[in-house]
Backbone of each chain as nested JSON, in Angstrom:
{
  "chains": [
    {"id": "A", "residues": [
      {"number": 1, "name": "UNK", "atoms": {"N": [19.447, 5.157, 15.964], "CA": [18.896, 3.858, 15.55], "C": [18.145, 3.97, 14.228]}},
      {"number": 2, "name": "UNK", "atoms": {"N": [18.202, 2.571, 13.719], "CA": [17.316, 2.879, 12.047], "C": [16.129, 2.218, 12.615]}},
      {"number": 3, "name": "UNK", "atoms": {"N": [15.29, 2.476, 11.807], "CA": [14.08, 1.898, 11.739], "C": [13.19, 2.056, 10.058]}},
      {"number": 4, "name": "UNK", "atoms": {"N": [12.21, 1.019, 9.818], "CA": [11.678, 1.153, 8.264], "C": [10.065, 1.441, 9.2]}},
      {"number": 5, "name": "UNK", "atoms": {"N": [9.633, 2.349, 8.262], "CA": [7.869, 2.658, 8.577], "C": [7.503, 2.323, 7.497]}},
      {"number": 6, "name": "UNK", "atoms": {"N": [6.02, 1.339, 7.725], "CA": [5.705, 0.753, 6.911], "C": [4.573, 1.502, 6.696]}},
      {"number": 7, "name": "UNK", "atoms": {"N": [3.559, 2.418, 5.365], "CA": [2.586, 3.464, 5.849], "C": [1.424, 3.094, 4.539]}},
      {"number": 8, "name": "UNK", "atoms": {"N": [0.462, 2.499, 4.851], "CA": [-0.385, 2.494, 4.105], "C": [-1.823, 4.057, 4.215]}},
      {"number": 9, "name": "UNK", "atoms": {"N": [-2.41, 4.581, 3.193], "CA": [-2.81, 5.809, 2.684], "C": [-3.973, 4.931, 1.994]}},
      {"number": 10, "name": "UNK", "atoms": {"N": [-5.175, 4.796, 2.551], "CA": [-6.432, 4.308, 1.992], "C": [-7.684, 5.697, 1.276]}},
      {"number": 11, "name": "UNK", "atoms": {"N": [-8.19, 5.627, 0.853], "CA": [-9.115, 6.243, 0.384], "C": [-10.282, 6.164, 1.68]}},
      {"number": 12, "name": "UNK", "atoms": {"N": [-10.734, 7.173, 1.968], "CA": [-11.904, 7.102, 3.197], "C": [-12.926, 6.211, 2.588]}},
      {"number": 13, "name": "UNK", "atoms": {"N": [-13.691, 4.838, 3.699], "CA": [-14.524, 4.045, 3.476], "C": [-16.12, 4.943, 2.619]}},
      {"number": 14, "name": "UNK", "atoms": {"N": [-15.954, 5.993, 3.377], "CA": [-17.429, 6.873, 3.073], "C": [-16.992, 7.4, 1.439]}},
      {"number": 15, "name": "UNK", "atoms": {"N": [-15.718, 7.464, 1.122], "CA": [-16.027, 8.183, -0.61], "C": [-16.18, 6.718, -1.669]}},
      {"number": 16, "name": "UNK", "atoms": {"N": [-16.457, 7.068, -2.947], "CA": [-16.278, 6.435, -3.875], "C": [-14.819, 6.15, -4.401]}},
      {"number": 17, "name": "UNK", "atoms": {"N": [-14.205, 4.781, -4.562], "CA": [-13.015, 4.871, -4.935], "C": [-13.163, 4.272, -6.732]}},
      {"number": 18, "name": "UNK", "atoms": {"N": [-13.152, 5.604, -7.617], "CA": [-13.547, 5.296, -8.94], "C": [-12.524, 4.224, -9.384]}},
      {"number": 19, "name": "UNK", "atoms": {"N": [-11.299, 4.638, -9.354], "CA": [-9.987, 3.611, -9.16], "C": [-10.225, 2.128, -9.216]}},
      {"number": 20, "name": "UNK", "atoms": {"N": [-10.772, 1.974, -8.01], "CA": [-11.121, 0.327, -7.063], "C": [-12.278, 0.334, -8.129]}},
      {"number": 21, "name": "UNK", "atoms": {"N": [-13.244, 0.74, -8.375], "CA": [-14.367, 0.606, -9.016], "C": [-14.365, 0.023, -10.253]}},
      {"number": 22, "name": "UNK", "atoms": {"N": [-13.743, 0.536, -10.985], "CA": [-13.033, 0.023, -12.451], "C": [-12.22, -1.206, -12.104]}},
      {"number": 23, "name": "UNK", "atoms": {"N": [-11.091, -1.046, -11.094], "CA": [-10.379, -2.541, -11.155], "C": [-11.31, -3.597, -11.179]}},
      {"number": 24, "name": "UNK", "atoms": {"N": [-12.484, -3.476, -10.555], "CA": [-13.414, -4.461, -9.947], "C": [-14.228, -5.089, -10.921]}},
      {"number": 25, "name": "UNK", "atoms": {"N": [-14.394, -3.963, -11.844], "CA": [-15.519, -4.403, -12.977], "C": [-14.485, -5.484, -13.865]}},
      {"number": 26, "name": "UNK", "atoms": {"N": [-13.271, -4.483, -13.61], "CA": [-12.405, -5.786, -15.147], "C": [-11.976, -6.876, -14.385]}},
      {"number": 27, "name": "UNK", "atoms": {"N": [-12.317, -7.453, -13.441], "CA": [-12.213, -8.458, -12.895], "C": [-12.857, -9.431, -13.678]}},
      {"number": 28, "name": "UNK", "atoms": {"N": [-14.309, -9.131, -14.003], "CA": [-15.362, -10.203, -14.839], "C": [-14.16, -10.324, -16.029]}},
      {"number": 29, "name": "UNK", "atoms": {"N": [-13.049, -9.437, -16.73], "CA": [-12.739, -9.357, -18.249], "C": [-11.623, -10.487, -18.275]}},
      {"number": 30, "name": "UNK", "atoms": {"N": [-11.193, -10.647, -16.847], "CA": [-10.066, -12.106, -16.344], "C": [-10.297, -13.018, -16.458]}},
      {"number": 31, "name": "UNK", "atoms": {"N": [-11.796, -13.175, -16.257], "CA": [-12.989, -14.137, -15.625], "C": [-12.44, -14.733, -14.151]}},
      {"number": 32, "name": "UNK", "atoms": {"N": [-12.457, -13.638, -13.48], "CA": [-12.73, -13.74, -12.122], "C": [-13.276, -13.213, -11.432]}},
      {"number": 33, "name": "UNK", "atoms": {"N": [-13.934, -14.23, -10.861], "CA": [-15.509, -13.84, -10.448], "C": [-15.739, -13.644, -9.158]}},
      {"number": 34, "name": "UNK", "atoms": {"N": [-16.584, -12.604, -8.397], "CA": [-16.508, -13.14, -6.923], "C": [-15.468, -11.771, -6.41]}},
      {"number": 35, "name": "UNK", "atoms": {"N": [-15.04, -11.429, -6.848], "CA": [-14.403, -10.051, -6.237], "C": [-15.099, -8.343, -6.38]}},
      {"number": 36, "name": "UNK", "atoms": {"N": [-15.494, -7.779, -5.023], "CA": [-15.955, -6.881, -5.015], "C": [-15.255, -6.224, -4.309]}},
      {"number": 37, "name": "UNK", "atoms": {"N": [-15.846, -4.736, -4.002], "CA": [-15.372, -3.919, -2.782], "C": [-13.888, -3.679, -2.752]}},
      {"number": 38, "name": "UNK", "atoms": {"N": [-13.169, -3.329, -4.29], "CA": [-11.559, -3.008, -4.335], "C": [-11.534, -1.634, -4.219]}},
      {"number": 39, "name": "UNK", "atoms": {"N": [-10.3, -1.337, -3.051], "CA": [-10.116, 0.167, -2.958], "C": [-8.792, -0.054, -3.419]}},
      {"number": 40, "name": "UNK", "atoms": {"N": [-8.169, 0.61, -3.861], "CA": [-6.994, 1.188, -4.165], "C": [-6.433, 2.868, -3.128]}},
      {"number": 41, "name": "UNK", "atoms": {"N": [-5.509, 2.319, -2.856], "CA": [-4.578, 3.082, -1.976], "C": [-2.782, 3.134, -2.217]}},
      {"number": 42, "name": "UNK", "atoms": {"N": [-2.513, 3.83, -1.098], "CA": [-0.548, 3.861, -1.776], "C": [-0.358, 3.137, -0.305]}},
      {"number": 43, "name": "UNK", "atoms": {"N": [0.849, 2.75, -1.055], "CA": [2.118, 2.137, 0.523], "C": [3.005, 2.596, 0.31]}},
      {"number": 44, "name": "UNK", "atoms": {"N": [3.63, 2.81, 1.489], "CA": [4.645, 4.056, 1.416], "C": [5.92, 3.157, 2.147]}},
      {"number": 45, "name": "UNK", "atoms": {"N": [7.175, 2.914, 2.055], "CA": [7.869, 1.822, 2.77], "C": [9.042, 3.517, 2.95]}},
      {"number": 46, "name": "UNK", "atoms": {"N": [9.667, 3.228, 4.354], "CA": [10.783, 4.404, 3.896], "C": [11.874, 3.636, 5.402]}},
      {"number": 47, "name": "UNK", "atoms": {"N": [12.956, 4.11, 5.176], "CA": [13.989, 4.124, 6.095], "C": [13.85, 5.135, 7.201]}},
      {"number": 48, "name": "UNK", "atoms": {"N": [14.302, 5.284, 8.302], "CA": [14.592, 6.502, 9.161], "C": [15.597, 6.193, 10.19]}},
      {"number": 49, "name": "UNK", "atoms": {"N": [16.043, 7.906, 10.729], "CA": [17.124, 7.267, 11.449], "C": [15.925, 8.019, 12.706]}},
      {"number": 50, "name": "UNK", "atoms": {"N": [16.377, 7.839, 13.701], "CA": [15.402, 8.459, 15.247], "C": [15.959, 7.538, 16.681]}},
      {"number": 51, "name": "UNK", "atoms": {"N": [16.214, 8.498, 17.464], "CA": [16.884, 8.38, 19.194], "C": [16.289, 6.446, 19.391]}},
      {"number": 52, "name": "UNK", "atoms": {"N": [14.592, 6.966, 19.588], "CA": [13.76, 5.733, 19.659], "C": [12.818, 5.31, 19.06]}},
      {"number": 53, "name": "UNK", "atoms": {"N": [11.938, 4.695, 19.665], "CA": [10.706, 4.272, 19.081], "C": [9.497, 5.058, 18.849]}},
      {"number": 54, "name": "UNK", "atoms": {"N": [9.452, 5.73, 19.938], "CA": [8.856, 6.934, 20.163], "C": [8.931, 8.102, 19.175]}},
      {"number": 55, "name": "UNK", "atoms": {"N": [10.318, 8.64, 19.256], "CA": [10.664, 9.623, 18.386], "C": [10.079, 8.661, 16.341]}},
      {"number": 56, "name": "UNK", "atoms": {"N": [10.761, 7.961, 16.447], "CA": [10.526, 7.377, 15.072], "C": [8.828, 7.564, 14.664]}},
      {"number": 57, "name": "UNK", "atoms": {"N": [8.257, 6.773, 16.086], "CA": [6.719, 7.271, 15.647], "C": [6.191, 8.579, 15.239]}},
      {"number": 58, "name": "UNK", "atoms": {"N": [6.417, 9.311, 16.321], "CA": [6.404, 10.538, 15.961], "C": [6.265, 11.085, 14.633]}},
      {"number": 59, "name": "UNK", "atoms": {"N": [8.017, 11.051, 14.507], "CA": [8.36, 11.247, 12.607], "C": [7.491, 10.989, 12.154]}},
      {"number": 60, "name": "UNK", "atoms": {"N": [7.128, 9.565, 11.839], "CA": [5.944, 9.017, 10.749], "C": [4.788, 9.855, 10.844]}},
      {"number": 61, "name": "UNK", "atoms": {"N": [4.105, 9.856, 11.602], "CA": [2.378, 10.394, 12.042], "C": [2.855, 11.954, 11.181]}},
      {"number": 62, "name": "UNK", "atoms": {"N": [4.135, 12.384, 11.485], "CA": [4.058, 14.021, 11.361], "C": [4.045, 13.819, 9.853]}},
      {"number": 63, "name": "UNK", "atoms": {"N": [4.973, 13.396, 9.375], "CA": [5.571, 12.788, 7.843], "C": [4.104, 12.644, 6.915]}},
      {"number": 64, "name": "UNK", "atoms": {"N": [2.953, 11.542, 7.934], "CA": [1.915, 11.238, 7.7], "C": [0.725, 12.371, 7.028]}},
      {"number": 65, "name": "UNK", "atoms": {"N": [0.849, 12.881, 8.513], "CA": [0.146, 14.225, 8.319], "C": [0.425, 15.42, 7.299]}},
      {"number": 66, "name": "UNK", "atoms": {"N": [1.354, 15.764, 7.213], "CA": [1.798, 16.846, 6.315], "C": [2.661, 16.367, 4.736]}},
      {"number": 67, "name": "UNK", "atoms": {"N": [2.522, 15.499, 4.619], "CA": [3.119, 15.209, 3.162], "C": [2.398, 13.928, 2.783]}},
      {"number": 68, "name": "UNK", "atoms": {"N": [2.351, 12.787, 3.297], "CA": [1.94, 11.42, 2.611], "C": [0.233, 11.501, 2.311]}},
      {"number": 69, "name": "UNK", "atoms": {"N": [-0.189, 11.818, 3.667], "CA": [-1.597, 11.797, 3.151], "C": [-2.782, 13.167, 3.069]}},
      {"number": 70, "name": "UNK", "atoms": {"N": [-3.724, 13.268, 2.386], "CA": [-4.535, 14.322, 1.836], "C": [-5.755, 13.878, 3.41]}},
      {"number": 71, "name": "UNK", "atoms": {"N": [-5.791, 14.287, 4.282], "CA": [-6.589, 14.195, 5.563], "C": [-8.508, 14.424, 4.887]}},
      {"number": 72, "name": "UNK", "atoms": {"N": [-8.646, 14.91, 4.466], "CA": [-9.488, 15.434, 3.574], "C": [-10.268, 13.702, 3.13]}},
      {"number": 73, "name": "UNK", "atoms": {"N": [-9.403, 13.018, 2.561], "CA": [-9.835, 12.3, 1.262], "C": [-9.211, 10.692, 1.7]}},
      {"number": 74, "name": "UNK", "atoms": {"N": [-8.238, 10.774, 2.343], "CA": [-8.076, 9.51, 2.781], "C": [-7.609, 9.622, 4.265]}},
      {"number": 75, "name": "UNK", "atoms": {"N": [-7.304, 8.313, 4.962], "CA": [-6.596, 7.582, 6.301], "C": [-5.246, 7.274, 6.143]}},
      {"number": 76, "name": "UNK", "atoms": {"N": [-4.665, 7.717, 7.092], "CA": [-3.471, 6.316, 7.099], "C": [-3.401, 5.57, 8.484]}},
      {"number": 77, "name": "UNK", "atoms": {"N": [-2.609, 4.351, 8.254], "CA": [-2.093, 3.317, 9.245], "C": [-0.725, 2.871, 8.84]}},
      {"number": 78, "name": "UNK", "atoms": {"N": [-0.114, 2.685, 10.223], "CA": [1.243, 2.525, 10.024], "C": [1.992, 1.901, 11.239]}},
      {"number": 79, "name": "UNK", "atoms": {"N": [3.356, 1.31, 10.285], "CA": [3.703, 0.078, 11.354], "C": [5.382, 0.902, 11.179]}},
      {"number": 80, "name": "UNK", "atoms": {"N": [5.98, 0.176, 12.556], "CA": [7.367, 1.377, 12.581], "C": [8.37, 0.182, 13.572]}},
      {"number": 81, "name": "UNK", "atoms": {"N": [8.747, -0.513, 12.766], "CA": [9.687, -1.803, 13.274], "C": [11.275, -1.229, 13.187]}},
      {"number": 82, "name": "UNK", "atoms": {"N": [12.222, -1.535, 14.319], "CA": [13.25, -1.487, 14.093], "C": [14.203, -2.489, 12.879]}},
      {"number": 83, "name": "UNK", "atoms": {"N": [15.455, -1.842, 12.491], "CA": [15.323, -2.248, 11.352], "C": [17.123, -2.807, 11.42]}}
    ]},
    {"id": "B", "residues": [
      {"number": 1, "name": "UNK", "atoms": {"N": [-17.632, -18.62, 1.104], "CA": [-16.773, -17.701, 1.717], "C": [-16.636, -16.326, 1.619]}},
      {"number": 2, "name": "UNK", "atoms": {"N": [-16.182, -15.697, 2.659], "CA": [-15.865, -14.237, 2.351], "C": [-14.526, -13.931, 2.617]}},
      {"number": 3, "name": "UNK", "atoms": {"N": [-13.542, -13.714, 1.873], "CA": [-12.273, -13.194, 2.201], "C": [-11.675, -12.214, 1.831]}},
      {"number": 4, "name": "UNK", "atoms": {"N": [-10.791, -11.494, 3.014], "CA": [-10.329, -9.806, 2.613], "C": [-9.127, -10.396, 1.941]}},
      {"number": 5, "name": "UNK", "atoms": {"N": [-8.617, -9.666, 1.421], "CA": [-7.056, -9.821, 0.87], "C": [-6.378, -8.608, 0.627]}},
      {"number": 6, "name": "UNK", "atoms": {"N": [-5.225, -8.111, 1.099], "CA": [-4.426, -7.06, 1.533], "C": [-3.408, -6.939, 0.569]}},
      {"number": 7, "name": "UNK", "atoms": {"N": [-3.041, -6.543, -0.81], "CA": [-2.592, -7.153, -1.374], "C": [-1.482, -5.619, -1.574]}},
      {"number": 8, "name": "UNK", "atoms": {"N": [-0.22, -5.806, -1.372], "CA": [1.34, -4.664, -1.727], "C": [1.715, -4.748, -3.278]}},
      {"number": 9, "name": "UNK", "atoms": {"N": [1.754, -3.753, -3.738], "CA": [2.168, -3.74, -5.323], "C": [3.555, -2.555, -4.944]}},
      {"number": 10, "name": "UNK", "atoms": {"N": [4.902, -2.949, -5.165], "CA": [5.719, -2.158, -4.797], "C": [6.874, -2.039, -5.743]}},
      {"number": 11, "name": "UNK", "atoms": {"N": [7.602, -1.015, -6.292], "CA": [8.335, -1.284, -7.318], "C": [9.612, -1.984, -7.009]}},
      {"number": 12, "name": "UNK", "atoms": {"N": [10.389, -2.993, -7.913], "CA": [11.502, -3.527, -7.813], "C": [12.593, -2.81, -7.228]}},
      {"number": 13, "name": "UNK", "atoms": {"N": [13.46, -3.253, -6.019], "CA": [14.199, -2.638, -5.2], "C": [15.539, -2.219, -6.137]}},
      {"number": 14, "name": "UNK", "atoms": {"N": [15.584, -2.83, -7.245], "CA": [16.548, -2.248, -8.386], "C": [16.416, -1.45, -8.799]}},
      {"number": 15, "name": "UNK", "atoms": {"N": [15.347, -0.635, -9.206], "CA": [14.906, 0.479, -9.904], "C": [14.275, 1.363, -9.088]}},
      {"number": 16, "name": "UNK", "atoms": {"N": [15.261, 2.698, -9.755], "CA": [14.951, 3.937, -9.392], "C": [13.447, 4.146, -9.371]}},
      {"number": 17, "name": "UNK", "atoms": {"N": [12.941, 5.193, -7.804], "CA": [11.674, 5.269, -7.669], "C": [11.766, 7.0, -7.957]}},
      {"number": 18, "name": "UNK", "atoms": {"N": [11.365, 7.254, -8.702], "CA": [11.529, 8.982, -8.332], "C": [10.709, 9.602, -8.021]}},
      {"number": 19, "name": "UNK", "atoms": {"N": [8.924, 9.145, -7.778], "CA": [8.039, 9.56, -6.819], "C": [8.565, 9.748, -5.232]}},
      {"number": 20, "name": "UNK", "atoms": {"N": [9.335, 8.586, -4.71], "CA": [10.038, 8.181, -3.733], "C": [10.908, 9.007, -3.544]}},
      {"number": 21, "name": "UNK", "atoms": {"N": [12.147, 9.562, -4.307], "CA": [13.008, 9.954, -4.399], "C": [12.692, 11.063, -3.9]}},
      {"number": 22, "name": "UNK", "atoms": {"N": [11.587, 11.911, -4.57], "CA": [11.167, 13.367, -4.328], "C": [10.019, 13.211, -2.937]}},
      {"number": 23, "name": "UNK", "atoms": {"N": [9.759, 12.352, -2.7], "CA": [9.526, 12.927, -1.283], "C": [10.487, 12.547, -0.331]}},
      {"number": 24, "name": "UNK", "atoms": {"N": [11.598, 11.56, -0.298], "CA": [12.638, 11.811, 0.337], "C": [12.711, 13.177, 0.358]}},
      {"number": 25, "name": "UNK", "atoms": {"N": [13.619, 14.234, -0.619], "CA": [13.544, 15.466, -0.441], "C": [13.067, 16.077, 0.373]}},
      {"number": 26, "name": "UNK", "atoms": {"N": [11.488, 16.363, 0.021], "CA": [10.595, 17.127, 0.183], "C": [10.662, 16.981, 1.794]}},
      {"number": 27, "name": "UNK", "atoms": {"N": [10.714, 15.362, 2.669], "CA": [11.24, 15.674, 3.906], "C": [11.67, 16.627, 4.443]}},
      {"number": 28, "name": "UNK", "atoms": {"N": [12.565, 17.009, 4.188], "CA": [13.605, 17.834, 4.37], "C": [12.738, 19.837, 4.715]}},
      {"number": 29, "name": "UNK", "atoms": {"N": [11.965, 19.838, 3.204], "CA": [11.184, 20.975, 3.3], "C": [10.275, 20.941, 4.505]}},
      {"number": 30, "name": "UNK", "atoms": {"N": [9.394, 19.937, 5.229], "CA": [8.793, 20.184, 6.176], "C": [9.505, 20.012, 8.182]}},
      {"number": 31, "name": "UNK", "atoms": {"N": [10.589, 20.13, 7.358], "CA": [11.548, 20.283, 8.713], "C": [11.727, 18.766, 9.668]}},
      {"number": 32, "name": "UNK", "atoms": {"N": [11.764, 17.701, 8.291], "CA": [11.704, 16.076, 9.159], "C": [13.039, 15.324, 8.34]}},
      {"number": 33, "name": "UNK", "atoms": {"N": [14.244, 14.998, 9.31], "CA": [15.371, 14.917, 9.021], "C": [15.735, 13.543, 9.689]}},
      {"number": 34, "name": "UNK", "atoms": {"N": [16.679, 12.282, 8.96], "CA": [16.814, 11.597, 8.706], "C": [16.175, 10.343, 7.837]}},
      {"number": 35, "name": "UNK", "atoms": {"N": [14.906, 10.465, 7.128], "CA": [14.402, 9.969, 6.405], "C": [15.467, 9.673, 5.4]}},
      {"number": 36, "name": "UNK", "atoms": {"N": [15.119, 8.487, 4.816], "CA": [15.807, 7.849, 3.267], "C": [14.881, 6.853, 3.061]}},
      {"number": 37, "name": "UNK", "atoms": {"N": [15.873, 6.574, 1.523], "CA": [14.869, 5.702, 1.234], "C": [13.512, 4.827, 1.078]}},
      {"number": 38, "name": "UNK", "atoms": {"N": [12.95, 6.419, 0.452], "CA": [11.726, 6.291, 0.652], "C": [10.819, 5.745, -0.642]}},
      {"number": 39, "name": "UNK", "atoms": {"N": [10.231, 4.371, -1.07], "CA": [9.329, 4.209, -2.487], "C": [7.963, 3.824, -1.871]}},
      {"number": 40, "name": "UNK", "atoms": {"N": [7.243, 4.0, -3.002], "CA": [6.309, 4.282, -3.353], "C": [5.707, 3.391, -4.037]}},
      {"number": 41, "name": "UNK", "atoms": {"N": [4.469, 2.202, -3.477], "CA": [3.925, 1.967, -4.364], "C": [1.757, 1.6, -4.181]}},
      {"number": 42, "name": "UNK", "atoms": {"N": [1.508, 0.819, -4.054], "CA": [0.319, 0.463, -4.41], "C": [-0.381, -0.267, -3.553]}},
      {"number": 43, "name": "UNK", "atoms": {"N": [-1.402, -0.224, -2.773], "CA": [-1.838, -0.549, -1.822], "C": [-3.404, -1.216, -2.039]}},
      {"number": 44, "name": "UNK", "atoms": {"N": [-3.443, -2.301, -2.454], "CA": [-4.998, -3.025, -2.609], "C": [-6.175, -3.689, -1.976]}},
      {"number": 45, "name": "UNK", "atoms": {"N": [-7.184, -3.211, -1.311], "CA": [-7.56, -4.277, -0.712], "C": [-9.418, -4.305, -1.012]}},
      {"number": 46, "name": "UNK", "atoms": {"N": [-9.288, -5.686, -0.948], "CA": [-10.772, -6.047, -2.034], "C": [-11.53, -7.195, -1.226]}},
      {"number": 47, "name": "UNK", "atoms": {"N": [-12.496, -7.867, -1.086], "CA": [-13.322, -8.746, -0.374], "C": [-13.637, -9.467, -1.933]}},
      {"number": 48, "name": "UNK", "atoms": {"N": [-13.314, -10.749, -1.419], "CA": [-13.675, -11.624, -2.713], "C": [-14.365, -12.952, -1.754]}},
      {"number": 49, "name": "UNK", "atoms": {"N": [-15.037, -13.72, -2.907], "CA": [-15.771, -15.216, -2.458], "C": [-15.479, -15.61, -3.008]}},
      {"number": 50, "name": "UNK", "atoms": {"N": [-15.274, -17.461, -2.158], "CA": [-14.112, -18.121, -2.864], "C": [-14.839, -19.31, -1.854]}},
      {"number": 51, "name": "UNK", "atoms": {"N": [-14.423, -20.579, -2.507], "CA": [-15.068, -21.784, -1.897], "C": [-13.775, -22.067, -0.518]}},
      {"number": 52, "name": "UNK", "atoms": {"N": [-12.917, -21.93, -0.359], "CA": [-11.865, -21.998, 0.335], "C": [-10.666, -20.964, 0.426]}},
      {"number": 53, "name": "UNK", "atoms": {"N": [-9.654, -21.549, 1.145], "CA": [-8.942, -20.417, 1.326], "C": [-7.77, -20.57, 0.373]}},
      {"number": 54, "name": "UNK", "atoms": {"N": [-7.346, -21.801, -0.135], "CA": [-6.098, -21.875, -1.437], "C": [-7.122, -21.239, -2.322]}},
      {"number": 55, "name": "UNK", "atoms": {"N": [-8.358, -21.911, -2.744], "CA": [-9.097, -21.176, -4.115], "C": [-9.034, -19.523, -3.756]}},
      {"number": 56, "name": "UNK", "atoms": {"N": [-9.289, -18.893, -2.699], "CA": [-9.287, -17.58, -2.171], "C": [-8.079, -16.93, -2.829]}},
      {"number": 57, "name": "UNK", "atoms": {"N": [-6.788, -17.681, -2.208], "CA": [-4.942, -17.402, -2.645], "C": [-4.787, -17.719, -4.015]}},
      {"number": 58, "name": "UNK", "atoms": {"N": [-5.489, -18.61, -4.87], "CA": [-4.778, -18.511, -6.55], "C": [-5.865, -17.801, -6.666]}},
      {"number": 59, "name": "UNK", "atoms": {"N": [-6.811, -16.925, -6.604], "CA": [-7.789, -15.717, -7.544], "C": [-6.978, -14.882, -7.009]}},
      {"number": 60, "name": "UNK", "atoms": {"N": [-6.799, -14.479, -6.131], "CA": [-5.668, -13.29, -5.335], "C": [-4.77, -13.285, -6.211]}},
      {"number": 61, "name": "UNK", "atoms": {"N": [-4.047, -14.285, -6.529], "CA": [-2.535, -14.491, -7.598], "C": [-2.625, -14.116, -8.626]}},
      {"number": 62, "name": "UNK", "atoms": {"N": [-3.938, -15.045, -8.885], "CA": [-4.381, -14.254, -10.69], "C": [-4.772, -13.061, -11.102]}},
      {"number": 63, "name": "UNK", "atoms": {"N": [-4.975, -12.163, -9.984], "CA": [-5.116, -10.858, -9.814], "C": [-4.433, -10.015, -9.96]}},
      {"number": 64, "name": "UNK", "atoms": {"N": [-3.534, -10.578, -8.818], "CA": [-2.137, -9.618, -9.137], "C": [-0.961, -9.517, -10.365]}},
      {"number": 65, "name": "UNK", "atoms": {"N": [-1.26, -11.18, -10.85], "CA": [-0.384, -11.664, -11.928], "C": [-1.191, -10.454, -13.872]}},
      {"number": 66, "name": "UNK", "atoms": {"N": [-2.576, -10.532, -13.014], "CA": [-2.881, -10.125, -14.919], "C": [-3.193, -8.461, -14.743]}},
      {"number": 67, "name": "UNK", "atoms": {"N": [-3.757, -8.375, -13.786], "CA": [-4.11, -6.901, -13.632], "C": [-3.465, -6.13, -12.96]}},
      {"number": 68, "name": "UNK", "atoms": {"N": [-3.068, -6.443, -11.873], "CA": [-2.87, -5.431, -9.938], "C": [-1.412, -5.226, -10.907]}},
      {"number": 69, "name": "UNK", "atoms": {"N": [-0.374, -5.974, -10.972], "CA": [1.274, -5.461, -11.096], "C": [1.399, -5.537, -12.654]}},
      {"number": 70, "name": "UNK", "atoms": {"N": [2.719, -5.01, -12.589], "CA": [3.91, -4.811, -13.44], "C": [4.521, -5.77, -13.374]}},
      {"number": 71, "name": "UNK", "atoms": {"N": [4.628, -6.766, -13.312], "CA": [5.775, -7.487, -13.601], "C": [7.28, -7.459, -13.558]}},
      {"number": 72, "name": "UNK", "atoms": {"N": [7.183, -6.178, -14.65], "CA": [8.35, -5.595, -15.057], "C": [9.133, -5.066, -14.215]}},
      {"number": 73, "name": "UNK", "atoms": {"N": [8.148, -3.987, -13.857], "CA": [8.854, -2.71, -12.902], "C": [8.247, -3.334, -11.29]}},
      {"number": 74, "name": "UNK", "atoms": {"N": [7.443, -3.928, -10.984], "CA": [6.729, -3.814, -9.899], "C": [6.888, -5.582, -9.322]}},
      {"number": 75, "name": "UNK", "atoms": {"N": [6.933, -5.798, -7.841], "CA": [6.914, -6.917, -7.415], "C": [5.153, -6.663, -6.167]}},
      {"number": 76, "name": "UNK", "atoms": {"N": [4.994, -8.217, -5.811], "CA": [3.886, -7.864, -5.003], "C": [3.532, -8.815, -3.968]}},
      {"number": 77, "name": "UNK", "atoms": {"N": [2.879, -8.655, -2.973], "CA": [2.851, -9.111, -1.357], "C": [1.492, -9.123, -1.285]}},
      {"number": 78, "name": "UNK", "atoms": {"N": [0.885, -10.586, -0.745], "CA": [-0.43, -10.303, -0.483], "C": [-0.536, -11.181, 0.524]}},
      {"number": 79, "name": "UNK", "atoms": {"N": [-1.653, -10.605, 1.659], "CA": [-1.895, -11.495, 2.829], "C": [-3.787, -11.569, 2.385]}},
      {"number": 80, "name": "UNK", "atoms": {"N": [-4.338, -13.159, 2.708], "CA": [-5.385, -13.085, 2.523], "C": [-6.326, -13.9, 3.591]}},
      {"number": 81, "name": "UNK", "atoms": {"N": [-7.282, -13.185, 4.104], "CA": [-7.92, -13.411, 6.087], "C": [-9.412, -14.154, 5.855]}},
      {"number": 82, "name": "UNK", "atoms": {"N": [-10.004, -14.943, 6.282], "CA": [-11.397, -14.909, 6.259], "C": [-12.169, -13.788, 6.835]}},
      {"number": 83, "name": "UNK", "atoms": {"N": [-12.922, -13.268, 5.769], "CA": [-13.935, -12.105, 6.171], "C": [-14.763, -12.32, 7.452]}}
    ]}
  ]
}
């Protein structure tokens, strides 16, 4: 069966996201006003093939763990719809 | 108001991703098999105030339209919630 995992990779709430920090300031340079608290993160969209739903999850979390995200420095969350 | 907004910056499904491309691969190196099609892009999320929730959705727009994307290379998805 196919399935698409949908995998967002946030920056941990507890660090500084210098990234988000800067987007935020040039917000005033748009003149738009009223926006704070931007993190910047990756989304990760991918195909897979897997038995089930189960197995597919699996994949992802492992996928998650050992290549997409730095455990250290950010989170992920992730959605795993048949496709 | 207080509103989150979740906003996807993802590159055009026409154009080659080769961040994407190479961790397709790299799959492969950590022993996780059937993956494809895998891109890569940009994951935003910011708390803005806004007198309502359309005024909330065109600062979100104008966001993504002058700063958050590419245009060019990049398309973008945003969902936006009361805080």
């Amino acid at each position: 069966m196919k399935f698409k995992a949908e995998i967002n990779v946030m920056p941990h709430k507890e660090l500084l996201d210098p990234q988000g920090k800067t987007v935020a300031k040039n917000m005033k340079n748009i003149n738009l006003a009223g926006v704070e608290d931007v993190r910047i993160g990756k989304r990760i969209e991918m195909m897979l093939e897997a038995d089930n739903m189960d197995s597919a999850n699996e994949k992802v979390e492992f996928a998650c763990k050992k290549l997409l995200s730095n455990m250290v420095m950010e989170f992920y969350t992730y959605e795993v719809k048949p496709a």
